[in-house]
PDB file of the backbone (N, CA, C, O) and the ligand in Angstrom, with CONECT records:
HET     ZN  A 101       1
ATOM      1  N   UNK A   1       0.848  -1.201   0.000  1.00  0.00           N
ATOM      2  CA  UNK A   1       0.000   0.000   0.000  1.00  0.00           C
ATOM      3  C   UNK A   1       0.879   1.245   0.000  1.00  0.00           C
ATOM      4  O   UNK A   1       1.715   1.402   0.890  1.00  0.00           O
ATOM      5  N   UNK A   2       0.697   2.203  -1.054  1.00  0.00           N
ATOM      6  CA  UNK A   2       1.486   3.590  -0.868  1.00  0.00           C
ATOM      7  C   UNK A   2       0.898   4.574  -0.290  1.00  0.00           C
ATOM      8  O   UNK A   2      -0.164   4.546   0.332  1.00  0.00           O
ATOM      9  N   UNK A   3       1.792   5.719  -0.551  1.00  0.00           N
ATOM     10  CA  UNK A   3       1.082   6.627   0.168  1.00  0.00           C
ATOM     11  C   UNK A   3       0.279   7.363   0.007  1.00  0.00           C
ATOM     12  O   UNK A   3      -0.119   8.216   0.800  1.00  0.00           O
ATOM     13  N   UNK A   4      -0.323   6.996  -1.756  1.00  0.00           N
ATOM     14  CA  UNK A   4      -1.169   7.814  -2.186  1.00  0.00           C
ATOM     15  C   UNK A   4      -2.631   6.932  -1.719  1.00  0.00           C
ATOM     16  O   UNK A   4      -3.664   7.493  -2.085  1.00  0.00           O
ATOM     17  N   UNK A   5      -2.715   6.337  -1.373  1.00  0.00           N
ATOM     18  CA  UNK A   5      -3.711   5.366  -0.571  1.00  0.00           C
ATOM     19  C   UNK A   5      -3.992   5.371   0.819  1.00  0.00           C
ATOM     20  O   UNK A   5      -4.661   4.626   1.536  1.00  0.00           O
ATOM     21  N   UNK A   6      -3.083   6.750   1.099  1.00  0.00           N
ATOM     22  CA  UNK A   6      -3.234   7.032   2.940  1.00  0.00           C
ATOM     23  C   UNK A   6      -4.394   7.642   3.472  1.00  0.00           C
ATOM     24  O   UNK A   6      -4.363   8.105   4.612  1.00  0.00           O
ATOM     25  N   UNK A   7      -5.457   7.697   2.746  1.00  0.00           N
ATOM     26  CA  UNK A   7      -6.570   8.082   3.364  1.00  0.00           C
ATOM     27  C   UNK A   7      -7.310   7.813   4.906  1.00  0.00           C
ATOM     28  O   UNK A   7      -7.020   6.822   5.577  1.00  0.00           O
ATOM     29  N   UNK A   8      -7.898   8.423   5.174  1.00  0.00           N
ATOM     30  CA  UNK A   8      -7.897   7.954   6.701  1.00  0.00           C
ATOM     31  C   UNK A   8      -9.098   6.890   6.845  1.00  0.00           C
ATOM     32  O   UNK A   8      -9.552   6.533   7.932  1.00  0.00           O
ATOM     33  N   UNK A   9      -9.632   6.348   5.348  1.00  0.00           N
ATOM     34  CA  UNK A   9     -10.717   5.261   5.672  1.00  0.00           C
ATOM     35  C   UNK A   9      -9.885   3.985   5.309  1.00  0.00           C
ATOM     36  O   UNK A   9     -10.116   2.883   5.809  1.00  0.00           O
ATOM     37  N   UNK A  10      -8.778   4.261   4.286  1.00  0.00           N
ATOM     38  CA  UNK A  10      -8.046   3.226   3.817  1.00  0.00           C
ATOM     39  C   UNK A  10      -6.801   3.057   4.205  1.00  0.00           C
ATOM     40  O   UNK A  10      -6.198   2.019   3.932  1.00  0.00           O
ATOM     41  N   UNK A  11      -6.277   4.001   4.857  1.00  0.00           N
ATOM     42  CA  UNK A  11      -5.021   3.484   5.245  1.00  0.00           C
ATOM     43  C   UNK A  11      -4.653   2.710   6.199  1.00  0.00           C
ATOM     44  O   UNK A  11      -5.356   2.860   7.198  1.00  0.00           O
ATOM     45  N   UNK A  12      -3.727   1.838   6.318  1.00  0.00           N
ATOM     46  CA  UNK A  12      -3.753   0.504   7.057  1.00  0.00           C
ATOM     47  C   UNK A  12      -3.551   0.670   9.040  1.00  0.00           C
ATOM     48  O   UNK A  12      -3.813  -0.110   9.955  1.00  0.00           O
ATOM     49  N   UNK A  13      -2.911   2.222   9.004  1.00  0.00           N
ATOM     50  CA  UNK A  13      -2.479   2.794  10.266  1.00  0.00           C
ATOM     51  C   UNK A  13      -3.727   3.492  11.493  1.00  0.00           C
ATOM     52  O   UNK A  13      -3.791   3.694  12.705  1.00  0.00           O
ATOM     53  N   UNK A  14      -4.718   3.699  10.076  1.00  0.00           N
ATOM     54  CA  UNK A  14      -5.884   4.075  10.607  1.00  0.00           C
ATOM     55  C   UNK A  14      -6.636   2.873  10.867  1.00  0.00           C
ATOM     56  O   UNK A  14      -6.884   2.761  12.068  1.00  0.00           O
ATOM     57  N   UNK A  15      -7.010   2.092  10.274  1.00  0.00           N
ATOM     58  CA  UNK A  15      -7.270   1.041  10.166  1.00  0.00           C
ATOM     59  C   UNK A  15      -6.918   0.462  11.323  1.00  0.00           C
ATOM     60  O   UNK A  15      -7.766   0.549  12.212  1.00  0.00           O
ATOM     61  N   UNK A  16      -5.925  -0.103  11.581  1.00  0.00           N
ATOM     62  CA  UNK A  16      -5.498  -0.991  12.588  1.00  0.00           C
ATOM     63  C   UNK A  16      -4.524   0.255  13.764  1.00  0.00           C
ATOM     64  O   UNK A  16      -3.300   0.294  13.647  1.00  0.00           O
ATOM     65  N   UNK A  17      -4.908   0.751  14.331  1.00  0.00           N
ATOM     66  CA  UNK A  17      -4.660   2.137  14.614  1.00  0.00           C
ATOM     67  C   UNK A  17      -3.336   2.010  15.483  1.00  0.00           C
ATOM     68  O   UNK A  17      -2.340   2.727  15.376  1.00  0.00           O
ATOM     69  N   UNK A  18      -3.514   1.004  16.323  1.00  0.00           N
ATOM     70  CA  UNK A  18      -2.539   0.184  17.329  1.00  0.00           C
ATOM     71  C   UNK A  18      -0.856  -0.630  16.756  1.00  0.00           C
ATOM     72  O   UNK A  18       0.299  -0.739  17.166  1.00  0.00           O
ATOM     73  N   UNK A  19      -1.566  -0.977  15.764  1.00  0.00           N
ATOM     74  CA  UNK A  19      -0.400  -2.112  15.500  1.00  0.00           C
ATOM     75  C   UNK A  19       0.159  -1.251  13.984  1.00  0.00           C
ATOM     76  O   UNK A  19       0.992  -1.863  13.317  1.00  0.00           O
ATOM     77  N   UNK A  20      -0.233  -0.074  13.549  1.00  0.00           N
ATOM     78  CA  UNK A  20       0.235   0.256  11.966  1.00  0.00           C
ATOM     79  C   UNK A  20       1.445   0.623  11.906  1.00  0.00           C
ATOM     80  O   UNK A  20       2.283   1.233  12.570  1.00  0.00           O
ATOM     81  N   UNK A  21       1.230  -0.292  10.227  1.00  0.00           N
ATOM     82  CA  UNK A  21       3.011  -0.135   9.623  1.00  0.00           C
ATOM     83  C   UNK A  21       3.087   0.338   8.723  1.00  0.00           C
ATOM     84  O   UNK A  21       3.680  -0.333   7.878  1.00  0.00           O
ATOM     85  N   UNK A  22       2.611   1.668   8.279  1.00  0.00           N
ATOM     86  CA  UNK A  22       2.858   2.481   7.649  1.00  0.00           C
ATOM     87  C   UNK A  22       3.791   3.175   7.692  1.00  0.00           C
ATOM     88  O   UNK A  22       4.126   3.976   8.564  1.00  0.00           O
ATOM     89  N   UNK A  23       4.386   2.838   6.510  1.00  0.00           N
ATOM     90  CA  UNK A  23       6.172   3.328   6.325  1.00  0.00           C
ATOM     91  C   UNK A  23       6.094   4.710   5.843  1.00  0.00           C
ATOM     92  O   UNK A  23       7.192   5.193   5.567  1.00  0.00           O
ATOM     93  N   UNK A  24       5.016   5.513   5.662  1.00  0.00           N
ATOM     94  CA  UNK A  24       5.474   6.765   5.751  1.00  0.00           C
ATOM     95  C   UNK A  24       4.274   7.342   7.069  1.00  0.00           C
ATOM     96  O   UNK A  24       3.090   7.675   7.019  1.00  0.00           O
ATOM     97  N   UNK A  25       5.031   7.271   7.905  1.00  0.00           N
ATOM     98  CA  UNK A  25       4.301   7.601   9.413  1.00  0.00           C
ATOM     99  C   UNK A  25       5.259   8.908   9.763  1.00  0.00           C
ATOM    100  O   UNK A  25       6.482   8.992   9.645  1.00  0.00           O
ATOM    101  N   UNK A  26       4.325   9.885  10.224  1.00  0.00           N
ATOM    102  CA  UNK A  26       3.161  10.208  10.339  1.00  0.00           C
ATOM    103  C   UNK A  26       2.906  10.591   8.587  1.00  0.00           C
ATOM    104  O   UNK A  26       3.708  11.314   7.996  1.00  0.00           O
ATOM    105  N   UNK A  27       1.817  10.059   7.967  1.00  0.00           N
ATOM    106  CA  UNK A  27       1.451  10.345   6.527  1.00  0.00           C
ATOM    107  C   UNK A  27       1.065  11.633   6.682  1.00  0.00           C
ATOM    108  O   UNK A  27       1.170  12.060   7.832  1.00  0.00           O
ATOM    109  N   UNK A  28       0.516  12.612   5.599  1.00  0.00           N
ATOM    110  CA  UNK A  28       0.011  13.729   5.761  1.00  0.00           C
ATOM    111  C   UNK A  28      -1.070  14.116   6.241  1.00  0.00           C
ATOM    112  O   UNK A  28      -1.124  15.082   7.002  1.00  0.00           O
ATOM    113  N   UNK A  29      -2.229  13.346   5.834  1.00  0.00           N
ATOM    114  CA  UNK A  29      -3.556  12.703   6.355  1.00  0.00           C
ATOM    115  C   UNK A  29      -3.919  12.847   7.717  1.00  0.00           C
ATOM    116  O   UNK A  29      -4.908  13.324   8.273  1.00  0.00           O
ATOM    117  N   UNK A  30      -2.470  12.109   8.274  1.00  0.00           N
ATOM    118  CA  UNK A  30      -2.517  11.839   9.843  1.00  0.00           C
ATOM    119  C   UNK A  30      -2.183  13.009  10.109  1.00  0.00           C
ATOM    120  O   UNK A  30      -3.089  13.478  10.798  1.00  0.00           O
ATOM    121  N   UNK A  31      -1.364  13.779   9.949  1.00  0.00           N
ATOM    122  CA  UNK A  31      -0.614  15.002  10.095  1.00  0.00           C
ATOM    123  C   UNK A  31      -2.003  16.297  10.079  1.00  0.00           C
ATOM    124  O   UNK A  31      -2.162  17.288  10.793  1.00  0.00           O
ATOM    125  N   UNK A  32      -2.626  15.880   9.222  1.00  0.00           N
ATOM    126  CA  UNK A  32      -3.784  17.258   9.341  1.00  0.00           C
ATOM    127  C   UNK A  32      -4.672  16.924  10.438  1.00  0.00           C
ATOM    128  O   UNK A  32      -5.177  17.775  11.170  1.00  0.00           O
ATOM    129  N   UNK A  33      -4.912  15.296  10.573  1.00  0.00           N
ATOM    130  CA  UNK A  33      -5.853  14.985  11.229  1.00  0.00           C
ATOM    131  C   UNK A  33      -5.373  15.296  13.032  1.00  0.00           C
ATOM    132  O   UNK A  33      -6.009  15.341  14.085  1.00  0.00           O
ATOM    133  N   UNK A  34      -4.317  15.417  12.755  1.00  0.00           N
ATOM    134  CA  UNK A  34      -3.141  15.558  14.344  1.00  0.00           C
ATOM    135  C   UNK A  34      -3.516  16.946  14.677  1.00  0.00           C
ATOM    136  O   UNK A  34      -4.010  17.149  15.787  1.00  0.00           O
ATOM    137  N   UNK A  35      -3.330  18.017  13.783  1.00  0.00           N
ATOM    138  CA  UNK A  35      -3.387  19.317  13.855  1.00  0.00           C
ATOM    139  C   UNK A  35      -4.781  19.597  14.755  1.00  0.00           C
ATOM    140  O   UNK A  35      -4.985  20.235  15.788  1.00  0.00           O
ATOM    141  N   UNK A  36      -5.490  18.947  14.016  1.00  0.00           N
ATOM    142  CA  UNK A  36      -7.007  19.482  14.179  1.00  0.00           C
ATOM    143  C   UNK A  36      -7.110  18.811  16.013  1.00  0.00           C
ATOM    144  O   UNK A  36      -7.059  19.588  16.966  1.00  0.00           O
ATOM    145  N   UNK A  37      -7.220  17.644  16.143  1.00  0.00           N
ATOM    146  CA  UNK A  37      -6.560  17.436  17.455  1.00  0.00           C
ATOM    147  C   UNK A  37      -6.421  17.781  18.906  1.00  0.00           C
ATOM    148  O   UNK A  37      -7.013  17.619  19.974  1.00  0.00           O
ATOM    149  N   UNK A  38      -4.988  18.523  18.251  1.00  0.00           N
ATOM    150  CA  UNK A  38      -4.064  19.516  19.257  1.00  0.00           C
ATOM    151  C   UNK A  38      -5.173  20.604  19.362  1.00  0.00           C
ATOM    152  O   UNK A  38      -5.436  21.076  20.468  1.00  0.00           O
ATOM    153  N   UNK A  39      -5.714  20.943  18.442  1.00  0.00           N
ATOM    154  CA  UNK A  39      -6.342  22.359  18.102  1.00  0.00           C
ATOM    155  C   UNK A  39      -7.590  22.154  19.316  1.00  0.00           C
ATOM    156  O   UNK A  39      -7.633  22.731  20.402  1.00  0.00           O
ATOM    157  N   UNK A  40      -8.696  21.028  18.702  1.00  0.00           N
ATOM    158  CA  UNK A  40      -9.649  20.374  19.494  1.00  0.00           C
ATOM    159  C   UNK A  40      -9.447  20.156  20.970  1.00  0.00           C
ATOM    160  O   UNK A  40      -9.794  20.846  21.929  1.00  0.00           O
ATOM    161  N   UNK A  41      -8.755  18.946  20.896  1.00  0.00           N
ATOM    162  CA  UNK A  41      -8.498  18.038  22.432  1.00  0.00           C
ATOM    163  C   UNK A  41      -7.549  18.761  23.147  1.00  0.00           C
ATOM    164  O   UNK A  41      -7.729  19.271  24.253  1.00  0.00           O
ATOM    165  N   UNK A  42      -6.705  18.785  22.594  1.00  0.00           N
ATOM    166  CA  UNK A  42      -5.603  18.949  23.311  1.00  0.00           C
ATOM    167  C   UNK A  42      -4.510  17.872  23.478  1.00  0.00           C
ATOM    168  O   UNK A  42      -3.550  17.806  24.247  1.00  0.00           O
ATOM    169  N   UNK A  43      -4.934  17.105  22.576  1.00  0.00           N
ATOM    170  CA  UNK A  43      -3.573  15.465  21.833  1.00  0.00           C
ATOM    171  C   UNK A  43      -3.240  15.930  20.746  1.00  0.00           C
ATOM    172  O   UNK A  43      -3.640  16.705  19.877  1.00  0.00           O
ATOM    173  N   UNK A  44      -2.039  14.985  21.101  1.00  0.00           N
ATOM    174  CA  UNK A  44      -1.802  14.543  19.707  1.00  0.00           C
ATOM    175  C   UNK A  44      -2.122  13.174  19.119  1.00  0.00           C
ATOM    176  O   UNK A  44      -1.690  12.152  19.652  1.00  0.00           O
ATOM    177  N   UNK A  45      -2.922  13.148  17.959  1.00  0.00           N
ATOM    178  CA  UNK A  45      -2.530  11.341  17.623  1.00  0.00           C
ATOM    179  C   UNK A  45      -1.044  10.404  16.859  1.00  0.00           C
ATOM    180  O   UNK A  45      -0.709   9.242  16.634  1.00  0.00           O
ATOM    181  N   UNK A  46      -0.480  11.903  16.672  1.00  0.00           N
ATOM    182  CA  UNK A  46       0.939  11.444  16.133  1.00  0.00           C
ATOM    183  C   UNK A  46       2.104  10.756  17.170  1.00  0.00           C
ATOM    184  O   UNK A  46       2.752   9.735  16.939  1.00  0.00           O
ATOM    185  N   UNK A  47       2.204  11.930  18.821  1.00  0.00           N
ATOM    186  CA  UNK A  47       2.618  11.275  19.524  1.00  0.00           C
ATOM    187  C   UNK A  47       1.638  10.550  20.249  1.00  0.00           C
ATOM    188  O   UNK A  47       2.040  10.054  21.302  1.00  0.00           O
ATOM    189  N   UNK A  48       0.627  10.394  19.988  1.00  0.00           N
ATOM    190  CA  UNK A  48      -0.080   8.939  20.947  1.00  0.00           C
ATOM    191  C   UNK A  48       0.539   7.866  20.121  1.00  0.00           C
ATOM    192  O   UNK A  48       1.098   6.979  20.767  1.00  0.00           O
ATOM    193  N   UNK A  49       0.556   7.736  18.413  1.00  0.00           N
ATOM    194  CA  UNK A  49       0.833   6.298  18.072  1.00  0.00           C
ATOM    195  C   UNK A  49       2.599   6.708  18.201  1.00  0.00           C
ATOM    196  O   UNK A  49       3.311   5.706  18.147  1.00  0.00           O
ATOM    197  N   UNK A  50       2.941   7.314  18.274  1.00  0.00           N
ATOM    198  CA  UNK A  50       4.403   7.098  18.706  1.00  0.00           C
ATOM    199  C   UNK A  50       4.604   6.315  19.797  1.00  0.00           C
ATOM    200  O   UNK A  50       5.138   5.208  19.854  1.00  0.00           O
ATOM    201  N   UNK A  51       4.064   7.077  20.783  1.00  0.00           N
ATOM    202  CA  UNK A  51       4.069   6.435  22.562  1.00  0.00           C
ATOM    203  C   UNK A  51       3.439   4.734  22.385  1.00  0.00           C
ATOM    204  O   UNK A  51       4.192   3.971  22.989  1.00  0.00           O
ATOM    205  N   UNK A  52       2.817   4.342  22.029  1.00  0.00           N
ATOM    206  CA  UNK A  52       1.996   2.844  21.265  1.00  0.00           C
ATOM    207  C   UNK A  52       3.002   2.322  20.690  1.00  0.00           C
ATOM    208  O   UNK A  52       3.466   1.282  21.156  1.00  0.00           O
ATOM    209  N   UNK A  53       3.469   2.812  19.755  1.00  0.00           N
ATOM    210  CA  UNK A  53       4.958   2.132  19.463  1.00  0.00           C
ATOM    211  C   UNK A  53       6.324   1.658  20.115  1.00  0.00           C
ATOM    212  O   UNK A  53       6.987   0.640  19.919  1.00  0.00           O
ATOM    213  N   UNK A  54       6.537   2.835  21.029  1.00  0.00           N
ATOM    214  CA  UNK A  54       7.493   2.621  21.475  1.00  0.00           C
ATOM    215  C   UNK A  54       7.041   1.778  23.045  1.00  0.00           C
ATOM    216  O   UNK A  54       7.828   0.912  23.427  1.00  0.00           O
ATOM    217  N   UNK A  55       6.059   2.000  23.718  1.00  0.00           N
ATOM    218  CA  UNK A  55       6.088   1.509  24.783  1.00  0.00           C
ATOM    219  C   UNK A  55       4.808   0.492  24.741  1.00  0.00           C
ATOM    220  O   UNK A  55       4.842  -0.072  25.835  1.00  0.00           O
ATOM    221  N   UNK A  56       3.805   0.039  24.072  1.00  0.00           N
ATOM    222  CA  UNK A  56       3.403  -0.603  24.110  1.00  0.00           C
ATOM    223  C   UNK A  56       1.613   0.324  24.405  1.00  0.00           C
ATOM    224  O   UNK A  56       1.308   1.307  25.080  1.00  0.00           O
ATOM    225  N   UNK A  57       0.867  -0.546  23.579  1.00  0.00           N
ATOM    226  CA  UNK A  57      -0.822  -0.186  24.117  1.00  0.00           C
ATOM    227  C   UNK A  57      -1.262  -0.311  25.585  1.00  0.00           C
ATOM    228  O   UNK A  57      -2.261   0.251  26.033  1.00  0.00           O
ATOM    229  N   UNK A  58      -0.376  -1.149  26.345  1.00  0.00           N
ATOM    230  CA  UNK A  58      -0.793  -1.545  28.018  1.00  0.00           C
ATOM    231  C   UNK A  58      -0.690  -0.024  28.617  1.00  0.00           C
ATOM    232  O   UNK A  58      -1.575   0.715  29.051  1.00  0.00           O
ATOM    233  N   UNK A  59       1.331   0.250  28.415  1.00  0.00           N
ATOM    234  CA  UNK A  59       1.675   1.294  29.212  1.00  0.00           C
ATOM    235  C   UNK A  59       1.273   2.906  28.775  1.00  0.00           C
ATOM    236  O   UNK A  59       1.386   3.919  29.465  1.00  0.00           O
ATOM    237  N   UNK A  60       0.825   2.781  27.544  1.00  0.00           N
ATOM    238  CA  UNK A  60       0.056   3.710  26.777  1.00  0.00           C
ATOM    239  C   UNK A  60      -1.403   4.511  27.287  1.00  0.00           C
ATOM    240  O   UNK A  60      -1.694   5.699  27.429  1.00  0.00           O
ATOM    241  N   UNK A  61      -2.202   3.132  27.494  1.00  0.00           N
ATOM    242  CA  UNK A  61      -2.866   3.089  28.145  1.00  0.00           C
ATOM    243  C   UNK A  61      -3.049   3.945  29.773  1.00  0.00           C
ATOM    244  O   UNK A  61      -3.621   4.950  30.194  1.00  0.00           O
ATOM    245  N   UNK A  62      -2.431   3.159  30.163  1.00  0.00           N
ATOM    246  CA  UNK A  62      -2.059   3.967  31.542  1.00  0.00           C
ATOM    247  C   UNK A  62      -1.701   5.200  31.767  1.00  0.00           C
ATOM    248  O   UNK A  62      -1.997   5.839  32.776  1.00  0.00           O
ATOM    249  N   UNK A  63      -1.126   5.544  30.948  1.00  0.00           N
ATOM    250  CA  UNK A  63      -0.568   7.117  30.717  1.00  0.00           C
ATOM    251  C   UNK A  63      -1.636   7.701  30.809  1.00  0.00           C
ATOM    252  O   UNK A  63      -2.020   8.334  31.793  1.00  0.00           O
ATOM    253  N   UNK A  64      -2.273   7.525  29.680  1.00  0.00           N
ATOM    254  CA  UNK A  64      -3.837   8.193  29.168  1.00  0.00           C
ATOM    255  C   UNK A  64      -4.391   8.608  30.371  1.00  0.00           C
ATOM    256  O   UNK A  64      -4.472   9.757  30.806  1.00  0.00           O
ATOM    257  N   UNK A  65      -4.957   7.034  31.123  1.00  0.00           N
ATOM    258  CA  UNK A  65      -5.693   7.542  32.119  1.00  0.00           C
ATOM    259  C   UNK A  65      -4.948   8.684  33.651  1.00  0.00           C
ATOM    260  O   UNK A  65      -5.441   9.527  34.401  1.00  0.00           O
ATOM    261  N   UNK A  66      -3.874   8.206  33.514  1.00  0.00           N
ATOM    262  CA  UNK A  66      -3.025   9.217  34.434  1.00  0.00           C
ATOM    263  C   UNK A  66      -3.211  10.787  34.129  1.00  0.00           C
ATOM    264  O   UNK A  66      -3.308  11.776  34.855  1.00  0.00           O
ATOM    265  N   UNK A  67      -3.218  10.610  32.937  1.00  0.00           N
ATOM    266  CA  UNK A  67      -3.221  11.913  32.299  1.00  0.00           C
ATOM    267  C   UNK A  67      -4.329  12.515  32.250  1.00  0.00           C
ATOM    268  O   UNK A  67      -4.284  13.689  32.616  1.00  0.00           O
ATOM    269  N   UNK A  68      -5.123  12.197  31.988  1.00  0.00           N
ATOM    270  CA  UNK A  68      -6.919  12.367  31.670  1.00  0.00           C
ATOM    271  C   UNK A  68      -7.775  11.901  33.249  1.00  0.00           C
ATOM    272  O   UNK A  68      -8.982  11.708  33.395  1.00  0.00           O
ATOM    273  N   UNK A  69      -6.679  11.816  34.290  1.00  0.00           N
ATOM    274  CA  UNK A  69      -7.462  12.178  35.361  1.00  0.00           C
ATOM    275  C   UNK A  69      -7.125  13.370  36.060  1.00  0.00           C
ATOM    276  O   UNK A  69      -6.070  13.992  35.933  1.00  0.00           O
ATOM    277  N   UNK A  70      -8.494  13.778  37.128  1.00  0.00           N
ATOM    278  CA  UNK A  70      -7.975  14.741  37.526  1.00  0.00           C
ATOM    279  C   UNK A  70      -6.873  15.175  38.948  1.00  0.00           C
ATOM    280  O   UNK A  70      -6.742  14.660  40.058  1.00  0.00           O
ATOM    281  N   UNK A  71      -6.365  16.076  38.439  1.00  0.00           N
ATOM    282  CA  UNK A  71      -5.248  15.800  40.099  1.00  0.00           C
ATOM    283  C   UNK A  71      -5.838  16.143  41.704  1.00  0.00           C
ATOM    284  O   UNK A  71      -5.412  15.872  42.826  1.00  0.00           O
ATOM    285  N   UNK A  72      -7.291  17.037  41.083  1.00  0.00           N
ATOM    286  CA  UNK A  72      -7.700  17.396  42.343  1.00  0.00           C
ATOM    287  C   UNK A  72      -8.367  16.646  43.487  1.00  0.00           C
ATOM    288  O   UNK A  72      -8.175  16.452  44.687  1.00  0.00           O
ATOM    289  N   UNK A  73      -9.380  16.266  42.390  1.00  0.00           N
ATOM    290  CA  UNK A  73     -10.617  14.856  42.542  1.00  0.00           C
ATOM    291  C   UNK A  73     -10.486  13.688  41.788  1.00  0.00           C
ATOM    292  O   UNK A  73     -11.390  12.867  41.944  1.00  0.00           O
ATOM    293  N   UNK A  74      -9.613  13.414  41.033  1.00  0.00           N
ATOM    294  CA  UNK A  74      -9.212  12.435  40.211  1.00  0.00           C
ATOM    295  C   UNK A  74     -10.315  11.940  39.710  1.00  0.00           C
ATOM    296  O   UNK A  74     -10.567  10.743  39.573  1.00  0.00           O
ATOM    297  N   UNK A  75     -11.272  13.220  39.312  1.00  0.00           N
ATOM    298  CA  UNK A  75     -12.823  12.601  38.333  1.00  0.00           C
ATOM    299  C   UNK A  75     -11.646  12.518  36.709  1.00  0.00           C
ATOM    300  O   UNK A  75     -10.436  12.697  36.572  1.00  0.00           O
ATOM    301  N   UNK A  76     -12.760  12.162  35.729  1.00  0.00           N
ATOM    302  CA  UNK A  76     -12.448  12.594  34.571  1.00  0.00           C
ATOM    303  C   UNK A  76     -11.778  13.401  33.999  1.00  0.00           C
ATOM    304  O   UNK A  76     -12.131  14.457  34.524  1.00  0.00           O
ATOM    305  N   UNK A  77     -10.960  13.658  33.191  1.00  0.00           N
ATOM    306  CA  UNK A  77     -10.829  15.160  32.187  1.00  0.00           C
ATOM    307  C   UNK A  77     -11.790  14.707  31.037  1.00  0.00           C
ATOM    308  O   UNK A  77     -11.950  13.692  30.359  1.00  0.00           O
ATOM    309  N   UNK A  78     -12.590  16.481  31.193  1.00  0.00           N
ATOM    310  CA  UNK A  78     -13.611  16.418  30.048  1.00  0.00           C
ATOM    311  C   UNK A  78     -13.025  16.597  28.132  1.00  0.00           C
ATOM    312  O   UNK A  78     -13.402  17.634  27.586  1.00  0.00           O
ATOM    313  N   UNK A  79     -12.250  15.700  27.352  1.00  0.00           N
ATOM    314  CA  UNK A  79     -11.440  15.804  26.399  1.00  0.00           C
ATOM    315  C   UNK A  79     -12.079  17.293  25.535  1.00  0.00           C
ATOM    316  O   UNK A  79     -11.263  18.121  25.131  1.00  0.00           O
ATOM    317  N   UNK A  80     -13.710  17.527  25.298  1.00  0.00           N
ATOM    318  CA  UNK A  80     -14.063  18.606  24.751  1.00  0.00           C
ATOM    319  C   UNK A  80     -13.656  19.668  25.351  1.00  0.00           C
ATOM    320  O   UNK A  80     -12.938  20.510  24.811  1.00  0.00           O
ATOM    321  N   UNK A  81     -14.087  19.731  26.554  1.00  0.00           N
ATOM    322  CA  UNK A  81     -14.046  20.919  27.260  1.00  0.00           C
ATOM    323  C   UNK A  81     -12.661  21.114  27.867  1.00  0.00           C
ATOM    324  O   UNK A  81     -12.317  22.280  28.057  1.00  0.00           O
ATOM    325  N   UNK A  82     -11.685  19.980  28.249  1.00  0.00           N
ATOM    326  CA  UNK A  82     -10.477  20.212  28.235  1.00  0.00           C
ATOM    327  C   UNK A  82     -10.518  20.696  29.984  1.00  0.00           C
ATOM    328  O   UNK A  82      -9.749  21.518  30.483  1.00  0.00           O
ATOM    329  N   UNK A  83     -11.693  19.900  30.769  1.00  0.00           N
ATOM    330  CA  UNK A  83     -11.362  20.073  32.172  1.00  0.00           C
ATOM    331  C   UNK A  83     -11.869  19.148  32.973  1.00  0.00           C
ATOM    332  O   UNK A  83     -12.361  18.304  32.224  1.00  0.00           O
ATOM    333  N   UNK A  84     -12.040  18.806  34.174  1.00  0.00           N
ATOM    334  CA  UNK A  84     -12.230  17.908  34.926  1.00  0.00           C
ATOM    335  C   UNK A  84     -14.073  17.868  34.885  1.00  0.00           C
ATOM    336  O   UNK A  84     -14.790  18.859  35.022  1.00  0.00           O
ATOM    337  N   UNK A  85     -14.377  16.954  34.740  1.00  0.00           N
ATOM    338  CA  UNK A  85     -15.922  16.658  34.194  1.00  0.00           C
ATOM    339  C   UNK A  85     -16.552  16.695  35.725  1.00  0.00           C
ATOM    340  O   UNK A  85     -17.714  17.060  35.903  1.00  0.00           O
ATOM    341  N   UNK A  86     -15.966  16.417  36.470  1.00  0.00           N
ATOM    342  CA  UNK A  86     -16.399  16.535  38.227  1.00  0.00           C
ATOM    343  C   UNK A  86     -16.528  17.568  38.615  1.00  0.00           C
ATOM    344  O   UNK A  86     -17.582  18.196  38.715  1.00  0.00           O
ATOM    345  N   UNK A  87     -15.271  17.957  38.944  1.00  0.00           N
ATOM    346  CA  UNK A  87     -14.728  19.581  39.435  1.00  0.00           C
ATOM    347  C   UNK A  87     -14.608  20.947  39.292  1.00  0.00           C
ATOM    348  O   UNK A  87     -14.535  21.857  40.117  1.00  0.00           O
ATOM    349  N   UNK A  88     -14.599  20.903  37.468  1.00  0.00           N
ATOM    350  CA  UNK A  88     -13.885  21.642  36.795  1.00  0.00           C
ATOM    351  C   UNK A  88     -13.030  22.353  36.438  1.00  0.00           C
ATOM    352  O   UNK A  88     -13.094  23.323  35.682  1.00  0.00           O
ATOM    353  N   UNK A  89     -11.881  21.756  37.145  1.00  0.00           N
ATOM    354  CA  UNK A  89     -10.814  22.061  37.419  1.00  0.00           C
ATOM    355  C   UNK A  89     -10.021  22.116  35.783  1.00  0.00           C
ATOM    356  O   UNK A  89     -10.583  21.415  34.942  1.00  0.00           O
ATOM    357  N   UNK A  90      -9.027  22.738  35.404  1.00  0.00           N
ATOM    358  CA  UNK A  90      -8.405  22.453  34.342  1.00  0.00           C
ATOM    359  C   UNK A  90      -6.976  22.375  34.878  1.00  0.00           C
ATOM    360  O   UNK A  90      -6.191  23.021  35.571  1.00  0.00           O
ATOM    361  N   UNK A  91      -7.108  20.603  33.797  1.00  0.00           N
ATOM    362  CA  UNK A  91      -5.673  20.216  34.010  1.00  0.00           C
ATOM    363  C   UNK A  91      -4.017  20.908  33.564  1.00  0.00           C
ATOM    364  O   UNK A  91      -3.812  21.383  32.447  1.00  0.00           O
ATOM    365  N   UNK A  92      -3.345  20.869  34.250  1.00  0.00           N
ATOM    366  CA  UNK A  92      -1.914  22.014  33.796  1.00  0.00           C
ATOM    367  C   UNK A  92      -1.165  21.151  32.825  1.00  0.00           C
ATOM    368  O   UNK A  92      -0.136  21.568  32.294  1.00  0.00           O
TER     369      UNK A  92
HETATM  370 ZN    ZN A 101     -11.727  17.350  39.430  1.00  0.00          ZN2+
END
C-alpha cells in the first residue's frame, strides 16, 4: 500500500490504529488529522501512536488515564471541554 492510498478510511495505520506499519508515518492525512486534534483536544494522535509504538498499548494506556485524570478529585478530564468533568478544574 502507498502513500497515495493514505486516506484515513483506507489506510492501514488508521485502520489498525494500534499495530500500523505504515512506512510513511506520520502520513500527511494523519498530520492534518493531528493538527485538528491539538487544536480540538488537546492530543496529539501522532505522539499517541508514537508512545503505542514505542512503549506498548498496556503502558500507553495507563498514561492516558493518568493523564486524563484529575489531580484534584481524580474525576475525569472532560477531552471537549479540556477540564475535569467533576470539578472543573483544568488540568496544567
Ligand atoms: Zn476534578
Amino acid at each position: 500500500m502507498g502513500n497515495s492510498n493514505c486516506g484515513i478510511s483506507s489506510c492501514e495505520q488508521v485502520k489498525d490504529r494500534y499495530r500500523h506499519t505504515c512506512s510513511d508515518f506520520p502520513c500527511r492525512r494523519l498530520k492534518q488529522l493531528d493538527t485538528r486534534y491539538r487544536a480540538k483536544y488537546h492530543m496529539s494522535m501522532i505522539d499517541n501512536l508514537a508512545a503505542i509504538r514505542k512503549d506498548g498499548i498496556r503502558a500507553f494506556v495507563k498514561n492516558e488515564r493518568e493523564r486524563w485524570s484529575c489531580k484534584a478529585c481524580g474525576g475525569i478530564i472532560d477531552v471537549h471541554h479540556y477540564r475535569c468533568s467533576v470539578c472543573g478544574r483544568e488540568p496544567e
